[in-house]
C-alpha angles and dihedrals in degrees: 000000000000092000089055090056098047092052088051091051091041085055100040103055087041089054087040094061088046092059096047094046095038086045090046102041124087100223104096093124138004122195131171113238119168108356095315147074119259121182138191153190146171092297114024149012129223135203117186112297093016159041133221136187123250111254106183121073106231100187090218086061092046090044087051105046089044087059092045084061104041089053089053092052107050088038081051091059097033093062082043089055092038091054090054097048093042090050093044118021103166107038093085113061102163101053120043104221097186087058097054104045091061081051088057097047096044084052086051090043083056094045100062100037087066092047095050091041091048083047098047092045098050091045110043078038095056112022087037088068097038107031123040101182110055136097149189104273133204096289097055088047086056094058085055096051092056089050081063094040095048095039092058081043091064093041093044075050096051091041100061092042092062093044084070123010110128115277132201144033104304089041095108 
């Protein structure tokens, strides 16, 4: 059980620094528009020698970063929650912690995956019809890669969960 819950931790925090950082950083896409590379993110766009923020309010990058916060926070408190249960299993009878913190990481799996599906859509949707020559760059791949991490967080959670929860008639 308790290996279970130390690989979801392990995966969770990991997949938690890849949201922050993929949510924070300003590589989502590049593309290549008048004889140099631009490149943007949830927050700002650069051209070379300098970033901007983004003034207008596209409701696909809003969609997207309000997702990307929303799967921080409930892996945040997923990992807060983890670290409690794993320390101490059996104090808290009523609520099963381990339960719900796989709960938590398979909400902040969904979360993201929304965020990353609305984001993929809308771009390959918008900058495939006016820019050939542009692509999804190391930031967006992050955020990917968390949907797998959180996603096994859930399940080591799950998994732990079912190894011993009570069992039989006089269980509960």
């Amino acid at each position: 059980m308790y290996s279970f819950m130390g690989g979801g931790l392990f995966s969770a925090g990991v997949g938690n620094i890849l949201l922050v950082i993929s949510t924070a950083t300003d590589y989502w896409m590049q593309y290549h528009k008048s004889g140099s590379y631009m490149h943007h993110g949830l927050w700002r766009y650069c051209v070379p020698e300098k970033c901007m923020t983004h003034t207008d309010s596209i409701a696909y990058w809003d969609a997207t970063w309000a997702f990307m916060i929303l799967s921080i926070l409930a892996c945040f408190f997923g990992i807060i929650i983890g670290v409690i249960a794993f320390i101490n299993y059996s104090s808290f009878n009523g609520f099963d912690k381990t339960f719900a913190v796989g709960i938590l990481y398979f909400i902040s799996c969904f979360f993201v995956l929304l965020a990353m599906a609305v984001y993929t859509g809308m771009t390959v949707n918008y900058y495939g019809k006016r820019y050939g020559n542009w692509r999804f760059s190391w930031s967006y791949i992050m955020g990917w890669v968390s949907v797998v991490l959180t996603f096994f967080s859930g399940i080591f959670y799950m998994c732990a969960y079912r190894m011993y929860e009570p069992r039989g008639p006089m269980s509960r």
